[in-house]
C-alpha positions as CSV (number, residue, x, y, z in Angstrom):
1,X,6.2,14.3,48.0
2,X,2.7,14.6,48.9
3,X,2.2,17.5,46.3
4,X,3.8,15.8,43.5
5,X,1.3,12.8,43.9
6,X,-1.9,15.0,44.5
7,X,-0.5,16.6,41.7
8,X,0.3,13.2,39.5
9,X,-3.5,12.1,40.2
10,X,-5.5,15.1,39.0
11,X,-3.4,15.0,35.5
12,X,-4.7,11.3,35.5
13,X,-8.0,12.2,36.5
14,X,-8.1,15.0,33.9
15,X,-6.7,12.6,31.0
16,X,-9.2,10.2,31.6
17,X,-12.0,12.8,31.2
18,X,-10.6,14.3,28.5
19,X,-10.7,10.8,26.5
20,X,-13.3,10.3,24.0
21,X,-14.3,6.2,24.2
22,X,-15.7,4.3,21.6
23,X,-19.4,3.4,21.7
24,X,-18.7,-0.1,20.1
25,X,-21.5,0.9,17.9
26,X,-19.1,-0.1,14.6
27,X,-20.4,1.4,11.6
28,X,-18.9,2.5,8.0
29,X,-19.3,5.8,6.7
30,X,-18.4,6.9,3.0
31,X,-17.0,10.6,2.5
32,X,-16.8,12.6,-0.7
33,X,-13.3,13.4,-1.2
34,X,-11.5,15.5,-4.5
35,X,-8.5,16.1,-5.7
36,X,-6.3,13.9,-3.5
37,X,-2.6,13.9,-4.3
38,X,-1.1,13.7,-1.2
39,X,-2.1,11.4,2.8
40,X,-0.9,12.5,5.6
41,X,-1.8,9.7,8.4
42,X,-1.3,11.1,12.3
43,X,-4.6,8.7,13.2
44,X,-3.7,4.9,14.1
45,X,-6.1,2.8,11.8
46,X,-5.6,-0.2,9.4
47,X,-5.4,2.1,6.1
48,X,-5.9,1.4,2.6
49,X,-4.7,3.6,-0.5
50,X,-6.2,2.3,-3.8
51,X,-5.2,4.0,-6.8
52,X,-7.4,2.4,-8.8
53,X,-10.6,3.0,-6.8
54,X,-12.8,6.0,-7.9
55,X,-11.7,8.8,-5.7
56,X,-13.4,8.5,-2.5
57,X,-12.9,7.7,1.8
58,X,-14.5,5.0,3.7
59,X,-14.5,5.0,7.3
60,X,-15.7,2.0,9.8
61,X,-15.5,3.0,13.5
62,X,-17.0,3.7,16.8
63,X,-20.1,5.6,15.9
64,X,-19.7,8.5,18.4
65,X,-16.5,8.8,17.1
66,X,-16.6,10.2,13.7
67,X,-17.2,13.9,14.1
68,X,-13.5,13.7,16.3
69,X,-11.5,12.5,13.1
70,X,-9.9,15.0,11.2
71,X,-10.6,14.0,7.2
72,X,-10.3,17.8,5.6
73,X,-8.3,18.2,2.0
74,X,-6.3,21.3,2.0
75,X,-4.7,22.0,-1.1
76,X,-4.5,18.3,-2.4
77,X,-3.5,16.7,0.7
78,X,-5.8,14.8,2.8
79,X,-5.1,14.9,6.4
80,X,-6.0,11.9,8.8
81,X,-6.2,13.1,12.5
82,X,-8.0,13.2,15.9
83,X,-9.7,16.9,16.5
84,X,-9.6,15.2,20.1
85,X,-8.0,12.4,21.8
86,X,-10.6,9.1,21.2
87,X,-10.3,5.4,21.8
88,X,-11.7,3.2,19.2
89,X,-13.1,0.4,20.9
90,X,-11.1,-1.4,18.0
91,X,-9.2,-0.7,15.1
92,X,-10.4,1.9,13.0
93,X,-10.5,0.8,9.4
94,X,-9.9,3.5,6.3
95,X,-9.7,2.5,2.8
96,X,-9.3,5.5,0.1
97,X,-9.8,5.4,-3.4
98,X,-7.1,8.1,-5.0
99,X,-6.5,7.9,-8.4
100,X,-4.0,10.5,-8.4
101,X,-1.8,9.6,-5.9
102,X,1.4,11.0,-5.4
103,X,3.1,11.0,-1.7
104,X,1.4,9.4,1.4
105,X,3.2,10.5,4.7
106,X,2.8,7.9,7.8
107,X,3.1,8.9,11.3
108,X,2.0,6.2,13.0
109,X,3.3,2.7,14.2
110,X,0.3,1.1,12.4
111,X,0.0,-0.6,9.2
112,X,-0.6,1.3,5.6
113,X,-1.4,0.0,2.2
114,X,-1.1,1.5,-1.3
115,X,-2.3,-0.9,-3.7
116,X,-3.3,-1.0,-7.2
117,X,-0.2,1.6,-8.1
118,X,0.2,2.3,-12.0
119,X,1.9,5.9,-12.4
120,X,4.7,8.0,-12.8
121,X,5.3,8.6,-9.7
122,X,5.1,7.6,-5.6
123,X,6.6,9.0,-2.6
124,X,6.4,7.8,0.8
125,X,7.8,9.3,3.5
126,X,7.6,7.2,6.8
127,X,9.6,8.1,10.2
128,X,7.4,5.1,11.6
129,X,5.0,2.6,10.5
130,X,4.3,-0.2,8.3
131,X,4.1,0.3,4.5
132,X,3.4,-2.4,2.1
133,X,3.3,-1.0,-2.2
134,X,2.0,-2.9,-5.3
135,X,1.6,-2.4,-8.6
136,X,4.4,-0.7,-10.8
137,X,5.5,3.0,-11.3
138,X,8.3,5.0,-13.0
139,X,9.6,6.5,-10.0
140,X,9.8,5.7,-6.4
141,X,10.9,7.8,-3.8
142,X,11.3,6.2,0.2
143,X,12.4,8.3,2.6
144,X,12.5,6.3,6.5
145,X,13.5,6.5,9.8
146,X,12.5,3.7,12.1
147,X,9.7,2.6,9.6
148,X,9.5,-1.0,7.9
149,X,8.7,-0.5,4.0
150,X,7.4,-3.3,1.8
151,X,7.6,-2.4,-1.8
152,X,8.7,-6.0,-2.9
153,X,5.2,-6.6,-4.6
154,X,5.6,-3.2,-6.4
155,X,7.8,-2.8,-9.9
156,X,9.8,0.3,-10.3
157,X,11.8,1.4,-13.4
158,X,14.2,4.0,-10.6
159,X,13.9,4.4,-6.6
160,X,15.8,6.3,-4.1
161,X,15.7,5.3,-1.2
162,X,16.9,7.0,1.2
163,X,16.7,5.6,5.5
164,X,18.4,7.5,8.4
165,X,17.9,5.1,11.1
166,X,17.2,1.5,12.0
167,X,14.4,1.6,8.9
168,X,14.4,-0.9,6.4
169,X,13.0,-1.7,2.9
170,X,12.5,-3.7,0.0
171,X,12.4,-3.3,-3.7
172,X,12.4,-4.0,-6.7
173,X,13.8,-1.9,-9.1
174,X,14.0,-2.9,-12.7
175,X,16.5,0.3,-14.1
176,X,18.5,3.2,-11.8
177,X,18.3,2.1,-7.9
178,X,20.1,5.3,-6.0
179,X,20.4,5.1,-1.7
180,X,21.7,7.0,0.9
181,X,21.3,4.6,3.7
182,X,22.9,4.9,7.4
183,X,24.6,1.8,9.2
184,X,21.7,0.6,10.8
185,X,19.5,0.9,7.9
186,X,18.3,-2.7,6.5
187,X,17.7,-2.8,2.7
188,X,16.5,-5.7,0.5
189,X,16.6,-5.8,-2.9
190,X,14.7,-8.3,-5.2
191,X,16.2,-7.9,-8.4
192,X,19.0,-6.6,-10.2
193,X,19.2,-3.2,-11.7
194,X,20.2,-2.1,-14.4
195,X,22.2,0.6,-12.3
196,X,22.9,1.0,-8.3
197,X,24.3,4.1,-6.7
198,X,25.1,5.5,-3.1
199,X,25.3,3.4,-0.4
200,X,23.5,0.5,-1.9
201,X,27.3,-0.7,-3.0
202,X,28.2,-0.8,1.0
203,X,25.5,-3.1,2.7
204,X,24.8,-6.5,2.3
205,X,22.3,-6.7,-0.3
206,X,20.1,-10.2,-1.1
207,X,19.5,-10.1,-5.0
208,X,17.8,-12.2,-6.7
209,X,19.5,-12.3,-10.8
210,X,17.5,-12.2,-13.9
211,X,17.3,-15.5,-15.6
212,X,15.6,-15.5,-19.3
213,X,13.0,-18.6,-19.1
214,X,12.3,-20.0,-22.6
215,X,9.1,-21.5,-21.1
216,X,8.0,-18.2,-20.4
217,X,5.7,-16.9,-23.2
218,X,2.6,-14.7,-23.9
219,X,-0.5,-15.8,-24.7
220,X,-3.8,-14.1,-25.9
221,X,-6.9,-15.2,-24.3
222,X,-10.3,-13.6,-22.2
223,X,-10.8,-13.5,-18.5
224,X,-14.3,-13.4,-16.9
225,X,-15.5,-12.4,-13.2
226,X,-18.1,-14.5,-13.5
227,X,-19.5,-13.4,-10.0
228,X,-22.7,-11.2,-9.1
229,X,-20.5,-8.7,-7.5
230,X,-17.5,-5.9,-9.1
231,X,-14.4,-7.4,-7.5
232,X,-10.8,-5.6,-7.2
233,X,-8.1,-8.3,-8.8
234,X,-4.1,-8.4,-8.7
235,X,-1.8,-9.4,-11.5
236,X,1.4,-10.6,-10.8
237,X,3.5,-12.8,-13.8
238,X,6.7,-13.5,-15.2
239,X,8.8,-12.0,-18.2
240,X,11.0,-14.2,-20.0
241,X,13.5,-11.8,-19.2
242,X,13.3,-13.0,-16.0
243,X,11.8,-9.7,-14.5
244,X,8.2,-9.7,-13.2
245,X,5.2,-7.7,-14.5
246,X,2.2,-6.8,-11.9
247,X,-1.0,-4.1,-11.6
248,X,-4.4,-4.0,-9.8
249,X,-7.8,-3.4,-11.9
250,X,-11.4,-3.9,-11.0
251,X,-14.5,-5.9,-13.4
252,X,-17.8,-5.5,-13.1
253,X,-20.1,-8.5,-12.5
254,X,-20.4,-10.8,-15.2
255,X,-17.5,-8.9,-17.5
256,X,-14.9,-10.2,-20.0
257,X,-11.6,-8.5,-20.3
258,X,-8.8,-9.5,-23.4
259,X,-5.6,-9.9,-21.6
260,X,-2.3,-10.6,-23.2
261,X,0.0,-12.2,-20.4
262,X,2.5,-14.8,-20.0
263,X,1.7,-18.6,-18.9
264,X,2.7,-18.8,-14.7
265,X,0.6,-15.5,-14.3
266,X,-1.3,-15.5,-11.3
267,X,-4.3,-13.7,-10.5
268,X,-5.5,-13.1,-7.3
269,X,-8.7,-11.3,-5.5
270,X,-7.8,-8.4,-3.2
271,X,-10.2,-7.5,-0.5
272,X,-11.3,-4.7,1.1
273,X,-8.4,-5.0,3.5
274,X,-6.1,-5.4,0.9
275,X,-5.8,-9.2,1.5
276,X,-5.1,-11.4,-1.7
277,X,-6.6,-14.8,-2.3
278,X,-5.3,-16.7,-5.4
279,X,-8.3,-17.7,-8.0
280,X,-5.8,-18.9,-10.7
281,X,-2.6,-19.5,-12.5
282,X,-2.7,-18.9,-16.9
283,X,-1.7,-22.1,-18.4
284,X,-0.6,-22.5,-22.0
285,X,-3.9,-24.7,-22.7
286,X,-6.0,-21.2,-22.2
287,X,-4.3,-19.2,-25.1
288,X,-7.7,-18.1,-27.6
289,X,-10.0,-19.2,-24.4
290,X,-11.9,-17.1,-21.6
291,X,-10.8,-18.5,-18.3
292,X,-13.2,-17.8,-15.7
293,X,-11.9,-16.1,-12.6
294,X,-14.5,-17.7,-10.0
């Protein structure tokens, strides 16, 4: 008995050597990056995809740290890891501009965001983790395990989903919606589509039915980020079909934009954490006007 605990204490001593400790020197470093289709997240930080961001990867950590995080692209996949095993003195923060996005992989129990989406196509594949989606695509793929998907903010046309475990998910799918979901899985959807297959039919599903609003219409009118600063924004508003429209885009300081949207749009400020703040809501009364944003 002896033994084992002499034994017990030098692996102890040795992992606590062997751990790299923050500096609490927090600092932000900006990597060049190309060709980014696909994430692959094995390092626990607060990350940020933004496909509308010029293609690029922002770090803000300990200092020492830095030269111990794996950030290499091989063959259009950008891998997040630890070269060695470090403690952030807090939170690591990671926020990546990829316009190309594709597929982002999470295997880790923190908390991922891919913002901004407008595309053909996104794949996430998530054993664990938290993933929250906006924006709209053609085609969504989820694929879960124990991992908590958000993807409420973001409009599809068709999704499969598909969740092996205790995972769960929400959509919102405006045309095909295929699953393959196991007993425990938990899936939300926020709409109806057009068409649902698989095991979708089985589980007790919260929809929410298109209702045509007549109050609903579009209007042509300017915007302005009348601020001294570019600023990343977030579109959300309704169709009078009753389904919803939504997109990120940046503006420059000072610049106008022509929008066409429908009144009840909202428009919103998204930070560098991917936090929203509502600026304002299109009224009928702006239609032919240039609303600032600030």
């Amino acid at each position: 008995m002896k033994k084992i605990i002499n034994i017990l204490l030098l692996l102890v001593s040795i992992t606590t050597i062997a751990q790299i400790k923050g500096n609490q020197e927090i600092i932000t470093k900006t990597f060049n990056t190309t060709n980014i289709e696909n994430i692959k997240i094995n390092f626990y930080a607060q990350v940020i995809i933004d496909q509308s961001k010029e293609e690029s990867l922002t770090i803000t950590t300990d200092a020492n740290l830095f030269d111990y995080i794996d950030k290499e692209v091989v063959n259009g996949t950008l891998h997040l890891d630890q070269k060695e095993w470090i403690q952030p003195s807090e939170n690591a923060k990671i926020v990546i501009g990829a316009p190309n996005i594709r597929k982002v992989e999470s295997g880790t129990h923190d908390t991922t965001r891919i913002i901004n989406l407008n595309n053909n196509y996104i794949q996430v594949l998530a054993p664990i983790g938290k993933i929250f989606m906006d924006g709209k695509t053609k085609e969504l793929r989820i694929a879960a395990e124990l991992a908590t998907i958000d993807a409420s903010s973001l409009v599809a046309e068709n999704a499969r989903v598909d969740i092996w475990s205790r995972g769960s998910a929400k959509v919102y799918v405006t045309n095909e919606l295929d699953t393959k979901l196991s007993k425990d899985a938990k899936l939300k959807i926020l709409n109806t589509p057009e068409k649902i297959k698989g095991d979708a039919r089985k589980v007790i599903v919260h929809s929410k039915k298109k209702t045509k609003d007549d109050q609903v219409k579009y209007i042509k009118f300017e915007i302005k980020n009348n601020s001294l600063t570019r600023n990343q924004f977030f579109v959300i508003g309704p169709k009078p079909d009753g389904s919803k429209f939504s997109y990120g885009f940046p503006m420059m300081p000072q610049a106008t934009r022509k929008e066409n949207w429908t009144t009840g749009t909202k428009v919103y400020k998204v930070s560098m954490l991917g936090k929203r703040k509502l600026l304002i809501t299109i009224k009928e009364e702006d239609e032919d006007k240039t609303v600032a944003l600030f």
